[in-house]
N, CA, C and O atoms as a GROMACS GRO file, in nm:
protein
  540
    1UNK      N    1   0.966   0.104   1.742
    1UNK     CA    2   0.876   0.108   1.627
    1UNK      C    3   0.893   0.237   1.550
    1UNK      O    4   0.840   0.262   1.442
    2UNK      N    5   0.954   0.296   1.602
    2UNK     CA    6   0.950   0.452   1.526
    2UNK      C    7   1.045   0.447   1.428
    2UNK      O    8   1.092   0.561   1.433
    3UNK      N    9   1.101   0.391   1.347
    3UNK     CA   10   1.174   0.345   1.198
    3UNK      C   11   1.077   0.319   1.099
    3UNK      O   12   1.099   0.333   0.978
    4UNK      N   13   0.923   0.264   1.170
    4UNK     CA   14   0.827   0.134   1.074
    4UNK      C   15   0.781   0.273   0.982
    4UNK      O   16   0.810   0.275   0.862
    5UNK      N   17   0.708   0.389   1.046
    5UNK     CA   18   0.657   0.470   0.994
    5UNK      C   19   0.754   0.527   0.839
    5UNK      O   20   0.714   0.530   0.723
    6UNK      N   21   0.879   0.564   0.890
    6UNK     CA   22   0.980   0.606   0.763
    6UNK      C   23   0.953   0.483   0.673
    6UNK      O   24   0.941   0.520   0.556
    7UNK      N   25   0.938   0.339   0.691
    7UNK     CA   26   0.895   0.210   0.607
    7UNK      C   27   0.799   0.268   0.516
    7UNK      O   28   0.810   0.321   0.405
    8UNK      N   29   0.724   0.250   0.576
    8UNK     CA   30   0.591   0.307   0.502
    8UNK      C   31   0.623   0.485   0.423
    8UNK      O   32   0.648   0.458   0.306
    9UNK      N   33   0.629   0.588   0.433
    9UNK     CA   34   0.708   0.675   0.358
    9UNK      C   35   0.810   0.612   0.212
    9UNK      O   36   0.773   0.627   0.095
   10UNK      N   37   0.950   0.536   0.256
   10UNK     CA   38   0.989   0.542   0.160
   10UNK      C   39   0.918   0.442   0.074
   10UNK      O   40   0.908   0.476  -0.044
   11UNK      N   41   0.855   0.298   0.116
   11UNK     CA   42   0.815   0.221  -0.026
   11UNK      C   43   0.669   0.331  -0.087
   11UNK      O   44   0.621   0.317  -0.199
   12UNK      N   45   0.614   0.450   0.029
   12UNK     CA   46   0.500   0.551  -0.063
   12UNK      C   47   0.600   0.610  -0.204
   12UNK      O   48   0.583   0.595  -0.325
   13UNK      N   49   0.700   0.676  -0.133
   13UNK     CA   50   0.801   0.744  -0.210
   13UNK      C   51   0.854   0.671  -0.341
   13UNK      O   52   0.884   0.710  -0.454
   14UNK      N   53   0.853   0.584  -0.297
   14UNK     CA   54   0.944   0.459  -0.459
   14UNK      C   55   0.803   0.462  -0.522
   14UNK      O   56   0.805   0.555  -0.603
   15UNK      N   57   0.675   0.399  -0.521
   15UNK     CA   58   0.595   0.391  -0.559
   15UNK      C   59   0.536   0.518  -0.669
   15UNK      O   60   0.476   0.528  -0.776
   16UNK      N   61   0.599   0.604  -0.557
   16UNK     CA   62   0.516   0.756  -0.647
   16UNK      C   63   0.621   0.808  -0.769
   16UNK      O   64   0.588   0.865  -0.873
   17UNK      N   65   0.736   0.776  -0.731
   17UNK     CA   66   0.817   0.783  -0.839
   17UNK      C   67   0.825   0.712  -0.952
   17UNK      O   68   0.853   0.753  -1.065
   18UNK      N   69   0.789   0.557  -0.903
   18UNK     CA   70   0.732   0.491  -1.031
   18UNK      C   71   0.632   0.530  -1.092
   18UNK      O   72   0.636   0.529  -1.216
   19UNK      N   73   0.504   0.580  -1.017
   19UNK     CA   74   0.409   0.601  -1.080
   19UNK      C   75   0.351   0.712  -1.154
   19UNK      O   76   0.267   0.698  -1.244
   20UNK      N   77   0.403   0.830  -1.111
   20UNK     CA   78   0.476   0.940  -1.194
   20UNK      C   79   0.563   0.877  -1.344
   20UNK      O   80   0.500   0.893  -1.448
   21UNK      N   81   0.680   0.820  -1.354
   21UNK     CA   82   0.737   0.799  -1.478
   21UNK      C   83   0.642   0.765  -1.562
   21UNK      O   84   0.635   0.820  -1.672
   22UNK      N   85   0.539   0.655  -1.518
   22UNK     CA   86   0.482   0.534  -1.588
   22UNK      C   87   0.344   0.653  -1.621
   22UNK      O   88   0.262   0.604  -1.698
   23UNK      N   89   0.319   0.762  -1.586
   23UNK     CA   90   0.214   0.825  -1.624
   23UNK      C   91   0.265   0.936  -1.728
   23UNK      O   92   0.210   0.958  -1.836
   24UNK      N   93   0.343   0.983  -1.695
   24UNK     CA   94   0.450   1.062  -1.801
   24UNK      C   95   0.496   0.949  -1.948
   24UNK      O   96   0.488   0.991  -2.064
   25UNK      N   97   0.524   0.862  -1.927
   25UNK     CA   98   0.560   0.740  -2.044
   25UNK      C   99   0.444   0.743  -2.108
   25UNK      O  100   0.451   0.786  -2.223
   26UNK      N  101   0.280   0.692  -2.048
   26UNK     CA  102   0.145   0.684  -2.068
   26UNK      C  103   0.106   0.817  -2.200
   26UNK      O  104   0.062   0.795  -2.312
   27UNK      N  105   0.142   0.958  -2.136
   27UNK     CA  106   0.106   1.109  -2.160
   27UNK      C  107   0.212   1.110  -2.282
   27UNK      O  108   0.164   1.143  -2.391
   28UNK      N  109   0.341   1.079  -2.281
   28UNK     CA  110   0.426   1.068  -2.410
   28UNK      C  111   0.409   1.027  -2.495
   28UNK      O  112   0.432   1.087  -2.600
   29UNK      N  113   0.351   0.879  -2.489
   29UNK     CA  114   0.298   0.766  -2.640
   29UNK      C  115   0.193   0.773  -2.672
   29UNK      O  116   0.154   0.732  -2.781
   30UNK      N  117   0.115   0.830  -2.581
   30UNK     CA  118  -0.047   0.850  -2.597
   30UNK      C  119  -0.112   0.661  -2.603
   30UNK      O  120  -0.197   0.614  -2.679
   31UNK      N  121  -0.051   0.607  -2.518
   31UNK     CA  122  -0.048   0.472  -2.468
   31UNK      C  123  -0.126   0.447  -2.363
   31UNK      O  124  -0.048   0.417  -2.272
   32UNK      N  125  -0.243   0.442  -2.321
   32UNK     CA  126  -0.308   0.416  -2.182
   32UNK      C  127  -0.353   0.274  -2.174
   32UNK      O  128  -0.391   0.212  -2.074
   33UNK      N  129  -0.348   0.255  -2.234
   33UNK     CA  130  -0.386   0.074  -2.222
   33UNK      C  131  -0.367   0.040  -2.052
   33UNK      O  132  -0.455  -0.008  -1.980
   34UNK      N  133  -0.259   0.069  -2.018
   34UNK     CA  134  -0.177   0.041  -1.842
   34UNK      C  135  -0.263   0.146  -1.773
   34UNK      O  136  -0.168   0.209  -1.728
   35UNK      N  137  -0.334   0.191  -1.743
   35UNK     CA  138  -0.376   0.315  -1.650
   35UNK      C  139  -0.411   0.255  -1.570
   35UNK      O  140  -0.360   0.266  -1.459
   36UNK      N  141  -0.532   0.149  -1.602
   36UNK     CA  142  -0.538   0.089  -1.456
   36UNK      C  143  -0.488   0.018  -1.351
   36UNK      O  144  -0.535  -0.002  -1.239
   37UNK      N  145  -0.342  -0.032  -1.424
   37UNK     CA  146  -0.248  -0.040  -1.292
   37UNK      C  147  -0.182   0.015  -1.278
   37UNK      O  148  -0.108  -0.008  -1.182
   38UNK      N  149  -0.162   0.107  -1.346
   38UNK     CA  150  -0.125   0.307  -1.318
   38UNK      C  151  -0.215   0.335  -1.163
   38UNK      O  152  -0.162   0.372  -1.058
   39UNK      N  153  -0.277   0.323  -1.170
   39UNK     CA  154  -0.387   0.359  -1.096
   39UNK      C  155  -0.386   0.304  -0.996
   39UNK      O  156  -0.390   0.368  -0.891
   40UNK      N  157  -0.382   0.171  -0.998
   40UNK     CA  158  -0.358   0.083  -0.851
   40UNK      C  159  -0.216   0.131  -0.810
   40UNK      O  160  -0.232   0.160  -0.691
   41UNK      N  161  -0.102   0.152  -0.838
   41UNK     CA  162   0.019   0.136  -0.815
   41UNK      C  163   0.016   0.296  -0.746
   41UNK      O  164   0.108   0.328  -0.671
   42UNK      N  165  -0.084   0.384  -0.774
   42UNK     CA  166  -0.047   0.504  -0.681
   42UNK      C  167  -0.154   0.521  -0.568
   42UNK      O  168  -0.121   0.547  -0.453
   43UNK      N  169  -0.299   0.503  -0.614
   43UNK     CA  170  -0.365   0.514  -0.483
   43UNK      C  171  -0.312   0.353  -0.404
   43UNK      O  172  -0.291   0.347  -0.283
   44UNK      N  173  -0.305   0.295  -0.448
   44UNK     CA  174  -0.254   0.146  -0.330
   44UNK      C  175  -0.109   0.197  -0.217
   44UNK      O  176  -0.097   0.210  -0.096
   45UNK      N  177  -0.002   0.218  -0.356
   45UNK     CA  178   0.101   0.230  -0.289
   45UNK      C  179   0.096   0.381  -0.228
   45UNK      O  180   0.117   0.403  -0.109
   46UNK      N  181   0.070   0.470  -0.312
   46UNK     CA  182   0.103   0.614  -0.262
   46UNK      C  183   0.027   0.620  -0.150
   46UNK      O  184   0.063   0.578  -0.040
   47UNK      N  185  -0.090   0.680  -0.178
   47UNK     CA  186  -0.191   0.773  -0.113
   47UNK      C  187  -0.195   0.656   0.029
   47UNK      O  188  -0.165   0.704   0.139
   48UNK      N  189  -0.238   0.476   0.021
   48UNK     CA  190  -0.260   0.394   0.131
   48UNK      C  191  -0.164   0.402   0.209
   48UNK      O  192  -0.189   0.460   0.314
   49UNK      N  193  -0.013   0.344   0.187
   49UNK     CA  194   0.056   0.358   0.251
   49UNK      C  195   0.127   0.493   0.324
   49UNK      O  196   0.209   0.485   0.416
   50UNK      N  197   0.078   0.619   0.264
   50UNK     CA  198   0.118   0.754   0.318
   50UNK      C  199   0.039   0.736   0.472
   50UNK      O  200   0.066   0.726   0.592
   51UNK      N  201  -0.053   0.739   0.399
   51UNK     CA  202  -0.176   0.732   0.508
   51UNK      C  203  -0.148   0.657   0.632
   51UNK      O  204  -0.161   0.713   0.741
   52UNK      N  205  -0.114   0.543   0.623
   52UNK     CA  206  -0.073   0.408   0.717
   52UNK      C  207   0.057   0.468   0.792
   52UNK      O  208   0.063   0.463   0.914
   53UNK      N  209   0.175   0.535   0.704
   53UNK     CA  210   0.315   0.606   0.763
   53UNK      C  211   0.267   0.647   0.877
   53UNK      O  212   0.281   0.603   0.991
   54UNK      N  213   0.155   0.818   0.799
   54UNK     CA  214   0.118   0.901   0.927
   54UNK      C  215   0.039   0.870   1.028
   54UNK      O  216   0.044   0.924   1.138
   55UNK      N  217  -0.070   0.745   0.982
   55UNK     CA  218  -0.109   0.698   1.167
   55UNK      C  219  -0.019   0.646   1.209
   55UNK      O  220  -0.007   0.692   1.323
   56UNK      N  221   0.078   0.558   1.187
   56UNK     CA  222   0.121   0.512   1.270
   56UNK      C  223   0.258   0.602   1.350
   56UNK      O  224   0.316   0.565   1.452
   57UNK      N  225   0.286   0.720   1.274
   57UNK     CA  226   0.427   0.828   1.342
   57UNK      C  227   0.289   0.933   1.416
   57UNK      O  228   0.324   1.016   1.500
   58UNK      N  229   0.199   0.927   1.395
   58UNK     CA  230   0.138   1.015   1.492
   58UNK      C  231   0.004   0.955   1.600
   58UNK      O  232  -0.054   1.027   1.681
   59UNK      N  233  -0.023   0.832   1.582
   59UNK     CA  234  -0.149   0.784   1.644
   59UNK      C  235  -0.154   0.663   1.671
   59UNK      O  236  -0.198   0.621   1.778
   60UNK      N  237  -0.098   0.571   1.553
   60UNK     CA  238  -0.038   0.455   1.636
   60UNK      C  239   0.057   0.391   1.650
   60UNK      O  240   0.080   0.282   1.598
   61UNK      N  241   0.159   0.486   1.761
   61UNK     CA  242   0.301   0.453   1.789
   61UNK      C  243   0.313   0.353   1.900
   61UNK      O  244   0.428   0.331   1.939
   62UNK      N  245   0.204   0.280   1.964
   62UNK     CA  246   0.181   0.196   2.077
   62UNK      C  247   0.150   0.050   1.988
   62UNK      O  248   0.171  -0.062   2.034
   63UNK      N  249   0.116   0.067   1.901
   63UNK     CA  250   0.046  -0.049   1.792
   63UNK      C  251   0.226  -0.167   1.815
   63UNK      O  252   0.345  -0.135   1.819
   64UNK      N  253   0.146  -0.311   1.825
   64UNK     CA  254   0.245  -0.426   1.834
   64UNK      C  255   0.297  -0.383   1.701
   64UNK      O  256   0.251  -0.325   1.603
   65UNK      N  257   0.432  -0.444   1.746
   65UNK     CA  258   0.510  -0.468   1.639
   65UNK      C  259   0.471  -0.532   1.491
   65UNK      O  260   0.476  -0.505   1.371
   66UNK      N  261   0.426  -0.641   1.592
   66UNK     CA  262   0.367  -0.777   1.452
   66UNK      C  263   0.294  -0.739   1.341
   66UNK      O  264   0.321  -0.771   1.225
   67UNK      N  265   0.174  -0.652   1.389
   67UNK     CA  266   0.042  -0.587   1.317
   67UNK      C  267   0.129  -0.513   1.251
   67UNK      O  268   0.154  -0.549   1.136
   68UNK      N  269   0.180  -0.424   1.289
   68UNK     CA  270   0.287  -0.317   1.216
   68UNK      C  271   0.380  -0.340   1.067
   68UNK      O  272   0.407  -0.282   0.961
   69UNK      N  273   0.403  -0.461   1.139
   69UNK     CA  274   0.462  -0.540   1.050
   69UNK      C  275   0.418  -0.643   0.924
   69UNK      O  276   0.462  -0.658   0.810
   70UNK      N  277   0.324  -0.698   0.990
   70UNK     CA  278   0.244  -0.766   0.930
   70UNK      C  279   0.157  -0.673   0.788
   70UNK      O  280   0.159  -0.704   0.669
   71UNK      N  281   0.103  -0.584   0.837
   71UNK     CA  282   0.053  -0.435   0.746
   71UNK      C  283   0.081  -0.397   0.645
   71UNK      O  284   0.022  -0.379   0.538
   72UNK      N  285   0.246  -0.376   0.703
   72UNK     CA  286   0.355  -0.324   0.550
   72UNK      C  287   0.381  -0.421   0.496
   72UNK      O  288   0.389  -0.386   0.378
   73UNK      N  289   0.409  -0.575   0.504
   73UNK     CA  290   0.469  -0.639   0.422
   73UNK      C  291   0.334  -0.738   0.335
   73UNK      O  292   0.346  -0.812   0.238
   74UNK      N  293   0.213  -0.703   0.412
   74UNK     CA  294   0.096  -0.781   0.285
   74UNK      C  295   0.087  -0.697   0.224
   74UNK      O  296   0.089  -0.727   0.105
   75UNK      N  297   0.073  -0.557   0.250
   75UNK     CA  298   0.026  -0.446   0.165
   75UNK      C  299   0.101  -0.460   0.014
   75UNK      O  300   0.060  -0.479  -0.100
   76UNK      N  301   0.271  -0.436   0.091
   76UNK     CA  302   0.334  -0.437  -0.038
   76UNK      C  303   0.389  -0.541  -0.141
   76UNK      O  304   0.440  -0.519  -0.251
   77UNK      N  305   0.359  -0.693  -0.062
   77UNK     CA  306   0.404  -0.801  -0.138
   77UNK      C  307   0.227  -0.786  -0.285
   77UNK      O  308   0.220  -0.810  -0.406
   78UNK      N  309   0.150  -0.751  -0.208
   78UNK     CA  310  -0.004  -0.740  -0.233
   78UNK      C  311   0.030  -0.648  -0.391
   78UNK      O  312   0.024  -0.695  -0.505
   79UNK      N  313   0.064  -0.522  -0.354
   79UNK     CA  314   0.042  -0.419  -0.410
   79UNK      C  315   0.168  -0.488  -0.527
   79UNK      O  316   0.136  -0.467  -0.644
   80UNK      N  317   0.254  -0.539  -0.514
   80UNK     CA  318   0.389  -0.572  -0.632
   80UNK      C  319   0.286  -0.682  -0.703
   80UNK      O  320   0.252  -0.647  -0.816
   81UNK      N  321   0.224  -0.821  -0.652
   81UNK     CA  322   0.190  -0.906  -0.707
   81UNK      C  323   0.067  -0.810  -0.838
   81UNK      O  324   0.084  -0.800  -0.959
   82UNK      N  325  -0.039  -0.760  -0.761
   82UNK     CA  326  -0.136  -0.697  -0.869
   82UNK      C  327  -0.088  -0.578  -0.930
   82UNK      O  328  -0.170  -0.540  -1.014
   83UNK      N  329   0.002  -0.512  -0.924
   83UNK     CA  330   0.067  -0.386  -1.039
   83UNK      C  331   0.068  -0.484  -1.130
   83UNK      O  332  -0.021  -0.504  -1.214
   84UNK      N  333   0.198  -0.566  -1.112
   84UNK     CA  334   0.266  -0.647  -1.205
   84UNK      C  335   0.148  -0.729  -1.285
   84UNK      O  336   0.159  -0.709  -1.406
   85UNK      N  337   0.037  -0.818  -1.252
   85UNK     CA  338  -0.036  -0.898  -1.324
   85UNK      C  339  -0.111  -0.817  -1.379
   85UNK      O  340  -0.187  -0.872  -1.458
   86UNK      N  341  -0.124  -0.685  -1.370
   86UNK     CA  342  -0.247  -0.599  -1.438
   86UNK      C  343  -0.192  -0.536  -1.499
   86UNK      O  344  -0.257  -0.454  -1.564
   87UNK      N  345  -0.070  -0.535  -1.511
   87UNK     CA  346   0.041  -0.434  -1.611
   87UNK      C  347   0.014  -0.553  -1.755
   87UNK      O  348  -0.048  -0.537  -1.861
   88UNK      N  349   0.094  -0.674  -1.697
   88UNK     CA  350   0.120  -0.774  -1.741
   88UNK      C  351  -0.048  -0.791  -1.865
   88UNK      O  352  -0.051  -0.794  -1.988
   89UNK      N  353  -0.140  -0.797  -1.785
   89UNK     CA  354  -0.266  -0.834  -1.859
   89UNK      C  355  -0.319  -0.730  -1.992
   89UNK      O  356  -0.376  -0.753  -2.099
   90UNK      N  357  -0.259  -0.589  -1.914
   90UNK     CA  358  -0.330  -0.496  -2.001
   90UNK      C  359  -0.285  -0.415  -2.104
   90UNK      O  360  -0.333  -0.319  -2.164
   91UNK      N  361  -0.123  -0.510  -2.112
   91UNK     CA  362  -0.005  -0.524  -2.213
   91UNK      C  363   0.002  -0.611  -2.357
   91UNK      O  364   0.054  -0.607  -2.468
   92UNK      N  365  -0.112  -0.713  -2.256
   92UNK     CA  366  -0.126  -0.848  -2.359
   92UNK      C  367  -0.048  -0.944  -2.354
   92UNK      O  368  -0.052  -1.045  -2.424
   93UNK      N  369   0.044  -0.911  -2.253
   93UNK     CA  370   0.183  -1.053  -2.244
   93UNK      C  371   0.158  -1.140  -2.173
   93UNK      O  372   0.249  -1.219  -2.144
   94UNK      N  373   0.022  -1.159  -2.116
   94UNK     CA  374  -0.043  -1.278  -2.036
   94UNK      C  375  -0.210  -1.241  -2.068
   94UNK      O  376  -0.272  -1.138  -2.095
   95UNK      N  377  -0.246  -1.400  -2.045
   95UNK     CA  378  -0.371  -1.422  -2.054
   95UNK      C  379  -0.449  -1.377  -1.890
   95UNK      O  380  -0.372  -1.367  -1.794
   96UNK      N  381  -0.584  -1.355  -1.869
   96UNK     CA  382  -0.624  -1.398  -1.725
   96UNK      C  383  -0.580  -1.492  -1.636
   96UNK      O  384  -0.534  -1.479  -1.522
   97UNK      N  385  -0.613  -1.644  -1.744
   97UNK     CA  386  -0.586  -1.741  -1.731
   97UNK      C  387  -0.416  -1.776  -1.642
   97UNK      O  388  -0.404  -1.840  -1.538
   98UNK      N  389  -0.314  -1.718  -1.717
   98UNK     CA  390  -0.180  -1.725  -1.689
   98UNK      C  391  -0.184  -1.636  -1.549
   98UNK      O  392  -0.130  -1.696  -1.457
   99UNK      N  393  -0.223  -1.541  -1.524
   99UNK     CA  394  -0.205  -1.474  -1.444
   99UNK      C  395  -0.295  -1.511  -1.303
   99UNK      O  396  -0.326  -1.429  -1.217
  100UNK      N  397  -0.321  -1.620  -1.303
  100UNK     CA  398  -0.466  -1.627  -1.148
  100UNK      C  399  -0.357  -1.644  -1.065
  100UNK      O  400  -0.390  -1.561  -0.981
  101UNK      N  401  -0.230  -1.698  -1.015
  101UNK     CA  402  -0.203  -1.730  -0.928
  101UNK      C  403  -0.136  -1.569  -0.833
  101UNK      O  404  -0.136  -1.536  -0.714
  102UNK      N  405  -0.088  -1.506  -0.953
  102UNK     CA  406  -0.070  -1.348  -0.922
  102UNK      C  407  -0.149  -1.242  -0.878
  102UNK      O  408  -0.128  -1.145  -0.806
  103UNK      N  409  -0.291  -1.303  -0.967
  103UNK     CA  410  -0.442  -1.214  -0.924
  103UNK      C  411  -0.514  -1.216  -0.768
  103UNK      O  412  -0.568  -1.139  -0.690
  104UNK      N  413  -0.469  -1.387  -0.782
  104UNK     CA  414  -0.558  -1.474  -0.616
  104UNK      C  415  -0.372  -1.457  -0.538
  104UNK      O  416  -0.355  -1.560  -0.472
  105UNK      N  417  -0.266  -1.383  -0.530
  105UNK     CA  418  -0.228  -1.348  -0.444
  105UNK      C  419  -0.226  -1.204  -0.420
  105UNK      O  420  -0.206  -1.166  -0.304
  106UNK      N  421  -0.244  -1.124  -0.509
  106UNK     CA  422  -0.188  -0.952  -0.462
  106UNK      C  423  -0.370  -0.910  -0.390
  106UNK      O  424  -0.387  -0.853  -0.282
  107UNK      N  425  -0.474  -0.953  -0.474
  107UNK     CA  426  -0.570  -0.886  -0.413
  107UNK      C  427  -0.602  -0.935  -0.273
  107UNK      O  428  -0.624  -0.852  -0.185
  108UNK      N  429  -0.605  -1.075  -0.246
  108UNK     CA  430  -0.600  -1.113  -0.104
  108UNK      C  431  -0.539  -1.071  -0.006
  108UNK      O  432  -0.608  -1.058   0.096
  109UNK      N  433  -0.408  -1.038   0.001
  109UNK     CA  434  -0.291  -0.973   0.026
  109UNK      C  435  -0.334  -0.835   0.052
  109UNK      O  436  -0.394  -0.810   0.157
  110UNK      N  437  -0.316  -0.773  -0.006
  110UNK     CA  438  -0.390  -0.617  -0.013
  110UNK      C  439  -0.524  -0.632   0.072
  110UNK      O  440  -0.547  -0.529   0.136
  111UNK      N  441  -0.595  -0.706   0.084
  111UNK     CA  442  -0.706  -0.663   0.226
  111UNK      C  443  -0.676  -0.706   0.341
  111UNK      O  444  -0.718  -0.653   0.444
  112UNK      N  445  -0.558  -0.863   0.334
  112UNK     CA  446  -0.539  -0.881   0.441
  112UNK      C  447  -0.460  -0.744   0.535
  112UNK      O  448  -0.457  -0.715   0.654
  113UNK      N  449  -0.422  -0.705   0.452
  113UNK     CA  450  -0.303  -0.601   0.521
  113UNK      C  451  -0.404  -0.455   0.533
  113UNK      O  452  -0.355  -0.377   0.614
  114UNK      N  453  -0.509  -0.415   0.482
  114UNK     CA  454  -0.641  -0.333   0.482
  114UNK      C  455  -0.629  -0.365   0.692
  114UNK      O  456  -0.589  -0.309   0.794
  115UNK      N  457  -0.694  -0.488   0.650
  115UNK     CA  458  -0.752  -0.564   0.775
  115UNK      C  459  -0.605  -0.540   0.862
  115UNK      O  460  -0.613  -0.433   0.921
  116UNK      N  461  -0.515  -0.587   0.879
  116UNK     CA  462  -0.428  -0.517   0.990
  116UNK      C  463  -0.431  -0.397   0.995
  116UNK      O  464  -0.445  -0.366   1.113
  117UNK      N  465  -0.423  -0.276   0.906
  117UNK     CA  466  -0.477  -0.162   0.926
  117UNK      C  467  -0.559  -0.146   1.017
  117UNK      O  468  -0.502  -0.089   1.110
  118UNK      N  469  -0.664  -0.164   1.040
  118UNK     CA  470  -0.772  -0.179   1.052
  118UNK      C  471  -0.801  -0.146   1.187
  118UNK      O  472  -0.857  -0.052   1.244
  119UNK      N  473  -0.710  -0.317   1.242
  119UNK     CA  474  -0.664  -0.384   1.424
  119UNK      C  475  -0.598  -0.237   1.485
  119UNK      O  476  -0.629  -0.169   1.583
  120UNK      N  477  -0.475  -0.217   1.361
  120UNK     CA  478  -0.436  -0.092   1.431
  120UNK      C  479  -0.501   0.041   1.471
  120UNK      O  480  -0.475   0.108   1.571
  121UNK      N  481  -0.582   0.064   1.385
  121UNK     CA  482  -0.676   0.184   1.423
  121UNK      C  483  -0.761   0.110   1.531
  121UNK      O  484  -0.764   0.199   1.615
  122UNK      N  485  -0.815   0.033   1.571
  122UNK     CA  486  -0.904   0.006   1.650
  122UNK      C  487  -0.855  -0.010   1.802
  122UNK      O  488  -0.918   0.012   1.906
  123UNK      N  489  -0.721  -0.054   1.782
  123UNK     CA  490  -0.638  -0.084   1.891
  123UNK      C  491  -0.615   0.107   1.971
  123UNK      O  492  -0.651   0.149   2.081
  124UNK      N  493  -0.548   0.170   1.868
  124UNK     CA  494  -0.596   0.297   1.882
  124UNK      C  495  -0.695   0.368   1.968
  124UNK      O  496  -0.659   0.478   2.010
  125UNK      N  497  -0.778   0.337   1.991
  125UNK     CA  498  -0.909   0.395   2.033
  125UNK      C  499  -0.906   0.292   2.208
  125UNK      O  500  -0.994   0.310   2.291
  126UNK      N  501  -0.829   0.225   2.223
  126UNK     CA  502  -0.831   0.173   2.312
  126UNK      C  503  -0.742   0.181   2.421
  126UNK      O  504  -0.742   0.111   2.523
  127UNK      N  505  -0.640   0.302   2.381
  127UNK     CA  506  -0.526   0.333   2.443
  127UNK      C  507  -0.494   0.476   2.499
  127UNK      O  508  -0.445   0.557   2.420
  128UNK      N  509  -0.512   0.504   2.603
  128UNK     CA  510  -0.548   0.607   2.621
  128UNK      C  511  -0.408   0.758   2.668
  128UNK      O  512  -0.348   0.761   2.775
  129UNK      N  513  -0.394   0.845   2.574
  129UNK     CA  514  -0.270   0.896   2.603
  129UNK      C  515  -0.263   0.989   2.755
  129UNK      O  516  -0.371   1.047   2.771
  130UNK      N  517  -0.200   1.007   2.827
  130UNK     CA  518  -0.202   1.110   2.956
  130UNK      C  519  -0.250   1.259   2.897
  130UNK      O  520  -0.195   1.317   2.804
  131UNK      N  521  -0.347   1.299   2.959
  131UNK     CA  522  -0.416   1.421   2.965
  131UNK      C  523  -0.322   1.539   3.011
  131UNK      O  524  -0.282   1.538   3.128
  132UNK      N  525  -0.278   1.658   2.910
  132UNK     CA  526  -0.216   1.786   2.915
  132UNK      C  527  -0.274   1.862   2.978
  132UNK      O  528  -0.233   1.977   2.994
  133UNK      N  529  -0.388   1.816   3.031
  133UNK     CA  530  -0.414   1.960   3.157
  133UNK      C  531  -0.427   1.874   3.280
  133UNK      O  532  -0.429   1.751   3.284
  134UNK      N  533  -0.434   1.947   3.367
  134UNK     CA  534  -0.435   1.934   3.480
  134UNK      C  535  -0.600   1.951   3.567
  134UNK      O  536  -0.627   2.070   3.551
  135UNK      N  537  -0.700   1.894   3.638
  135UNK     CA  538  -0.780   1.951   3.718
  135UNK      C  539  -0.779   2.026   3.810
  135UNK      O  540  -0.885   2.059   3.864
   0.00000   0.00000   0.00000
């Protein structure tokens, strides 16, 4: 499992690099219309998934595979579906309407993978590491 954590790092890393340009582009045209999936696209991708990297390279390195797995790939199928439909919406190149099947998948998505988070921290607390001192 100790690769999954660098997972989580580089799609933080791609994310923040996108989301950096796209705020610099924003600050250039004096264009904000997009901020708010400016906004999702860095606390979702950045800041969540950083977060998720470092428990799991420092706290939950015992966590199943599956959950592990399961985590990173709703998060980020989650986090691509709602950038994109809220980019998309707040561009004007789609209606609400056009966009539900994108809306009713990234936000669902994104808690399901919250919710494996979640298992993993809890699982956490249930595992107990060998004690560095001695009696």
């Amino acid at each position: 499992m100790s690769r999954w954590p660098n997972a989580f790092f580089m799609a933080a890393a791609i994310y923040i690099v996108i989301g950096t340009c796209w705020g610099m582009y924003m600050s250039v045209t004096h264009d904000f219309a997009t901020s708010p999936a400016h906004a999702h696209l860095n606390l979702l991708g950045f800041v969540s998934l950083s977060i998720m990297g470092a428990f799991y390279a420092l706290i939950g390195k015992h966590t199943p595979l599956w959950l592990v797995k399961s985590n990173f790939f709703l998060n980020n199928i989650g986090i691509i579906a709602m950038t994109t439909a809220l980019l998309l919406l707040f561009t004007g190149k789609a209606t609400p309407g056009q966009l539900g099947p994108l809306l009713m998948l990234g936000g669902p998505l994104i808690i399901l993978g919250f919710i494996a988070f979640l298992g993993a921290v809890a699982l956490s607390f249930r595992r107990r590491e060998p004690s560095l001192t001695t009696a």
